[in-house]
C-alpha positions in Angstrom: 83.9 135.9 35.1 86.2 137.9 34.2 85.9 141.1 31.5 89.7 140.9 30.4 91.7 137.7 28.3 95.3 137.2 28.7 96.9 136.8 25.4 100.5 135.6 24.8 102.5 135.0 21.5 106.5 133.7 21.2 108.0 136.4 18.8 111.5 137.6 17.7 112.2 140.8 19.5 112.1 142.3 16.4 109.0 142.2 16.2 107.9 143.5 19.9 107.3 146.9 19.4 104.8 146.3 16.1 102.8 143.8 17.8 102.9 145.6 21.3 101.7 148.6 19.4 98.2 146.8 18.1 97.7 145.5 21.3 97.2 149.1 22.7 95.5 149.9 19.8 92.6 147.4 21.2 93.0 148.8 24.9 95.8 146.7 26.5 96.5 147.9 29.5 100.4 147.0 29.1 102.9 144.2 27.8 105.3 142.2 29.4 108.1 140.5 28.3 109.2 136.9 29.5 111.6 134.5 28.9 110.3 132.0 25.7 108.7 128.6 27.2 111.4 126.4 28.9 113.8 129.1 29.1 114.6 130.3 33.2 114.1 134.2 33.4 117.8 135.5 34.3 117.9 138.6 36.4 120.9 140.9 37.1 122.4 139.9 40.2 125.1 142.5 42.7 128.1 140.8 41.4 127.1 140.7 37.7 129.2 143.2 35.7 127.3 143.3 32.4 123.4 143.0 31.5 122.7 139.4 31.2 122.5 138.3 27.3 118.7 138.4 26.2 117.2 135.5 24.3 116.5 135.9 20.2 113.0 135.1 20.9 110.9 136.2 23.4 106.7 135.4 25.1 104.9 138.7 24.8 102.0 138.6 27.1 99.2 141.4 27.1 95.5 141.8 28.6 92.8 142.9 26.6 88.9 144.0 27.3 87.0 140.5 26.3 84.5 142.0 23.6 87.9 142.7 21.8 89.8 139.7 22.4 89.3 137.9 18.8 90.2 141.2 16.9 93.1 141.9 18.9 94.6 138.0 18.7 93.9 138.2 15.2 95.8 141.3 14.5 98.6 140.6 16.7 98.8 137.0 15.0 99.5 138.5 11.8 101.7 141.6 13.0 103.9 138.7 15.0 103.5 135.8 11.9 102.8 133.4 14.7 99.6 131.9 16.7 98.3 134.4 19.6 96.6 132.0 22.3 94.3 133.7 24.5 92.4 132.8 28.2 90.5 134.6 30.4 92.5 136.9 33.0 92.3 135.0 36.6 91.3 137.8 39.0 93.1 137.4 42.5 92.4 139.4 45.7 96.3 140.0 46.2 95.5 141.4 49.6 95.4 137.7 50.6 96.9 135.0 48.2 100.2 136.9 48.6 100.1 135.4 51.9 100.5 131.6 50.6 103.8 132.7 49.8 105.0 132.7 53.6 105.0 130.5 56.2 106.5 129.1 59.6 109.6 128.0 59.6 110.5 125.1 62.2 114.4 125.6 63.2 114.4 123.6 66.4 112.2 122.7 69.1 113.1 126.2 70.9 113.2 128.3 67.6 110.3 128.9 65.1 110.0 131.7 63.2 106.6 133.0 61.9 104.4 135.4 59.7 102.0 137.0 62.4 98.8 134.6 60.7 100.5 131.4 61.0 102.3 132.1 64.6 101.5 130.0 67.9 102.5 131.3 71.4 106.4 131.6 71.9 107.1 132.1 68.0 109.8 134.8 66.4 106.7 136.9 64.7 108.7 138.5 61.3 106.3 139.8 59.3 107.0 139.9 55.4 108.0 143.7 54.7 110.5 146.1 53.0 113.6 144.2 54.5 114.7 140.9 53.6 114.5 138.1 56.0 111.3 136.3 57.2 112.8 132.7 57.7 111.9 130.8 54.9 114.7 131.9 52.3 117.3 128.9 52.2 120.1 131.5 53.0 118.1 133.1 56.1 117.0 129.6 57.0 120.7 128.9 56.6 122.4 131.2 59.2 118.9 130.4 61.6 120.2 126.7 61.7 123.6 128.1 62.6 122.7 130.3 65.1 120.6 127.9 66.5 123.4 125.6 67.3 126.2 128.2 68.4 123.9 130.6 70.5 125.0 130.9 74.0 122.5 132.4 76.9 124.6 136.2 78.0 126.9 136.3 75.1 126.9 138.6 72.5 125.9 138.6 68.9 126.4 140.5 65.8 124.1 140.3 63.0 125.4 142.1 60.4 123.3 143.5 57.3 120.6 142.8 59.5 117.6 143.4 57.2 114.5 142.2 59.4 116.2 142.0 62.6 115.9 138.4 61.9 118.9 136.7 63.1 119.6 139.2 66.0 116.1 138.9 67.3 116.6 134.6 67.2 119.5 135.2 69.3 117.5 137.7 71.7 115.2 135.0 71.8 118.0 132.4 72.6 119.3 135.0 75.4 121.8 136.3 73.9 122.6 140.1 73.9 122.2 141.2 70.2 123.2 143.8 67.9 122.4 144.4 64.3 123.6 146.4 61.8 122.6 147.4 58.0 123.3 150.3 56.1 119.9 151.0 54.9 117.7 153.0 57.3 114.7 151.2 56.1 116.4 147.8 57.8 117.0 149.3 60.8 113.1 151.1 61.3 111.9 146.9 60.3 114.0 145.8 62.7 113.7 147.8 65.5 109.6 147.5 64.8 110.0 143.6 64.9 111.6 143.9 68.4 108.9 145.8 69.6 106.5 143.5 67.9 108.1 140.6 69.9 108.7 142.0 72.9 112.6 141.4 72.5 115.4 143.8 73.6 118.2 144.1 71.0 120.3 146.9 69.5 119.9 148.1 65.7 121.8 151.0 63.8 123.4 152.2 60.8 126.9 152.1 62.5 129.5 151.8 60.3 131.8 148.0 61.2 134.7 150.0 61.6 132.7 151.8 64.3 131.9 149.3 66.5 134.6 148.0 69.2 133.9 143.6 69.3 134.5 141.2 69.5 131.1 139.5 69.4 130.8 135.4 70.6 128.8 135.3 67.6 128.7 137.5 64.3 125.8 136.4 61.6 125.5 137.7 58.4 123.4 136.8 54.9 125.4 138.8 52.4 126.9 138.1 48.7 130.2 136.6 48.5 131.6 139.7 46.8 130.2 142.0 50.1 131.5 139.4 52.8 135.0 139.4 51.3 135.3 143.3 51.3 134.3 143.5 54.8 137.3 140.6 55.4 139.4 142.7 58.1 136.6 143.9 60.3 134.6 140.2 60.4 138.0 139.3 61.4 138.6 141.6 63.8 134.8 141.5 64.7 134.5 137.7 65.6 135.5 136.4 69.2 134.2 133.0 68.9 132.2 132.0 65.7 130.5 133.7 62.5 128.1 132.0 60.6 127.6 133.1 57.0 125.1 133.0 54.2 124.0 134.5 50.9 127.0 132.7 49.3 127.1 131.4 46.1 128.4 128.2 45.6 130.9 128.9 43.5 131.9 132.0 45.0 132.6 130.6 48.3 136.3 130.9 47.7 135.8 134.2 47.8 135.2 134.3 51.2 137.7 131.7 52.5 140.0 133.6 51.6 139.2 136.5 52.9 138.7 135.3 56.3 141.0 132.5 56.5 144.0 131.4 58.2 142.7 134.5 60.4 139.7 132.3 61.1 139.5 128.5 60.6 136.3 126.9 59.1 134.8 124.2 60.7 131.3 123.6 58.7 129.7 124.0 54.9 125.9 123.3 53.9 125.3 123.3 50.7 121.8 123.9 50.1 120.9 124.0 46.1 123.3 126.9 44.7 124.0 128.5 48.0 126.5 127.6 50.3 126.0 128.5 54.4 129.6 128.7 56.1 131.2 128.6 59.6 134.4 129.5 60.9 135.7 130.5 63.9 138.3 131.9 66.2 141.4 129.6 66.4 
């Protein structure tokens, strides 16, 4: 059982830093602030210019020792002039459950893309890490489909922004000769690690697009809207046959199109929930 209650109260903000200050009076360990029930939390996102606007109320949620719990709710009730509900703190051994979170993802009947404890023999083995991209993000999963269909054995492909390695290593694995690109040397450590882990041969660096020469059969990349559009002219100049694109916001897509078209001519859009997964290529 465990020695510490979670307790939780919908206040005002007004009221956070008087109630937040009893709870550490009775040995909280910290508070967190969440969105009030049925209210989705809203996160600052690359292309948001401004904060986004908080809510007038908010859930204050706090962990206290258990011989304390009763005071503590009690106090904190009448500092926040609402009910305080309490429960006991569920203990988790994070090492593990944060595990469920990842799993195989079947592209096609040559493609599969795994965490190393759910992978079977001839898997793409990403394991979850620093850099984005293990396979099962609708956006990653997204340009996989794509690259699935468009990969051809001894041509070349681009993955730019490359993250994991993820897309460049499927197209290793498809026989193609792959390149990736990112600007954060973190991305391009994880990747090369991955190829290692996989046994795959593929190229990854922190070359700058207007460094490298193209054009590519295929170019890949999961990026925002905003960040695909600015790098308009060198995708252009980048892509030989097709690009495949993700990360794209549904109503941002424009964005995008217009960047890269009449220079390139779309021939396919997924929509998957709020994202949008596009390909053009070379007329």
């Amino acid at each position: 059982m465990s020695d510490w209650n979670e307790l939780r109260v919908v206040i005002p903000r007004g009221r956070v830093d008087a109630v937040a200050k009893v709870a550490f009076a009775h040995g909280a360990t910290g508070v967190q602030e969440a969105p009030p029930p049925g209210v989705a939390p809203r996160y600052r996102q690359p292309w948001d210019t401004e904060d986004p606007p908080e809510t007038p109320d908010c859930t204050l949620v706090t962990w206290v020792p258990v011989e304390v719990s009763e005071a503590a709710a009690a106090e904190m009730s009448s500092a926040a002039g609402a009910e305080v509900s309490q429960a006991p703190l569920v203990e988790e051994d994070w090492s593990e459950s944060w595990k469920r979170h990842h799993h195989a993802v079947d592209i096609s009947e040559r493609l599969r893309v795994s965490p190393p404890w759910e992978a079977r023999a001839g898997d793409l083995i990403i394991p979850p890490g620093n850099a984005f991209g293990t396979g099962d993000h609708p956006t990653t999963r997204a340009c996989l489909v794509a690259l699935d269909r468009l990969a051809t054995p001894g041509g070349t492909c681009l993955d730019v922004g490359c993250g994991s390695g993820v897309l460049a290593l499927a197209a290793a694995k498809l026989g193609m000769r792959a390149e990736g690109v990112d600007i954060e040397q973190d991305s391009v450590t994880s990747s090369r690690e991955n190829a290692a882990l996989n046994g795959l041969s593929a190229t990854f660096s922190d070359a700058p697009l207007s460094s490298l020469a193209g054009p590519y059969d295929l170019v890949v990349a999961n990026l925002y809207a905003e960040v695909l559009a600015s790098m308009g002219p060198d995708l252009i100049r980048l892509t030989g046959g097709h690009i495949a694109l993700a990360g794209i916001l549904a109503d941002r897509a424009h964005l995008v199109l217009d960047a890269l078209t009449p220079a390139l001519t779309l021939t396919d859009e997924v929509r998957v929930g709020e994202w949008v997964g596009l390909v053009l290529k070379r007329p």
